[in-house]
Each structure stands twice: as C-alpha cells, then as structure tokens.
C-alpha positions in Angstrom: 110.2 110.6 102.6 113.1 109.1 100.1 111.7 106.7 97.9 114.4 103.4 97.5 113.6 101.1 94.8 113.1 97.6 97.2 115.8 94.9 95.4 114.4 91.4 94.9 110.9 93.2 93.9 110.8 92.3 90.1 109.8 95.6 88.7 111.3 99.3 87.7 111.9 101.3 90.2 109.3 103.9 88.8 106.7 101.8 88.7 107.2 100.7 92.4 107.0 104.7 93.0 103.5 104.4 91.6 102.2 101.6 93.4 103.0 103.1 96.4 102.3 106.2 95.7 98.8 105.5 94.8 99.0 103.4 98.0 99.9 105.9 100.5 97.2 108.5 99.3 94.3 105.7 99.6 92.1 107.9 101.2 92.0 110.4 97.9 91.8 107.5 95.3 88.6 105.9 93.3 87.0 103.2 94.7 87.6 100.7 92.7 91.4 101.4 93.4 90.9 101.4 97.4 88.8 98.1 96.7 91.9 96.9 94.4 94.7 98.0 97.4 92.5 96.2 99.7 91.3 93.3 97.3 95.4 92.4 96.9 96.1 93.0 100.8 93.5 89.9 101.4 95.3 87.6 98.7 98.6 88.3 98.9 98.8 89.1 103.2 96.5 86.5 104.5 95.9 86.8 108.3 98.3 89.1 107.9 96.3 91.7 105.6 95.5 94.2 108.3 99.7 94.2 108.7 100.1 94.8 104.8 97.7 97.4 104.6 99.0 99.2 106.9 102.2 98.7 105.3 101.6 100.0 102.2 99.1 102.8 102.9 101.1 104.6 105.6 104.6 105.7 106.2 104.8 103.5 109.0 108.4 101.2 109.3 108.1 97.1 108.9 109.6 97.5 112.0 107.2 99.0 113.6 104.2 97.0 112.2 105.6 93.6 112.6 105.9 94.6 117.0 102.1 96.4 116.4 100.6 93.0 114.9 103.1 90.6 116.1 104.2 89.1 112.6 107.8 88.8 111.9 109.7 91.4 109.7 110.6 88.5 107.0 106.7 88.2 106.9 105.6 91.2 106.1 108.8 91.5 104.0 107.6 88.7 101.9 104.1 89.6 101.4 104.6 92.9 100.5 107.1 91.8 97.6 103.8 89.7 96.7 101.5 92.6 96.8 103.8 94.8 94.2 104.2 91.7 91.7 100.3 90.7 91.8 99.5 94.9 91.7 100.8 94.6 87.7 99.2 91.6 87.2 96.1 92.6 87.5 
C-alpha cells in the first residue's frame, strides 16, 4: 500500500503517515491509543463512527465503505479530514 499525503488535510504529509499508521495496526497498539482512535471516531464521525473506524483502521476504499454503511463518499471524506486535524489536537 502507497501512502498519498490527502490535500485539504492541514498537516505534513509524515505526520498523516503516522496517524494512519498507528491507525491501521490498532489491534497491536496500547489501550489508551485504541481508546483515543476510537474516542476521536465518536466525535469527529457521529452516526457515522462505525464508517470512520473502519476507514481508518483498515485498508478498505471510501468507496467501498460509503456502499457497506450507506453514507456518502463526501461524508466520510469530510469526517475523516476531521479525525486527522482533532488527532494533533489532542
């Protein structure tokens, strides 16, 4: 998997690597971080959460989520631009 830096996401490309990086192995990472990926996926994805989850712990297209859990691709789009901006806030 190629790693492409998401434009209109305000922050370095490397750091974007991390988040999801640290998202995508959330099985192998401390608790408190699951609890944090999951924490941010409640704020930032609403009824949509189960959607962002899955969108940033597995390698799974937007497409592909947004026909499994019937949101649009704009949606999920959106909220996971929120999830990486929020993820350095906190």
């Amino acid at each position: 998997m190629a790693f492409k830096k998401l434009r209109g996401v305000n922050i370095p490309a490397k750091k974007q690597l991390l988040i999801r990086a640290i998202c995508l192995n959330y099985d192998d990472r401390p608790k408190w971080e699951q609890k944090k990926i999951e924490r941010l996926c409640d704020m930032c994805g609403g009824g949509y959460s189960a959607a962002l989850f899955e969108a940033m712990t597995t390698e799974k297209s937007i497409p592909q989520i947004s026909m499994q859990y019937f949101v649009s691709e704009t949606v999920l789009y959106d909220i996971r631009k929120k999830f990486y901006e929020r993820w350095t806030k906190e």
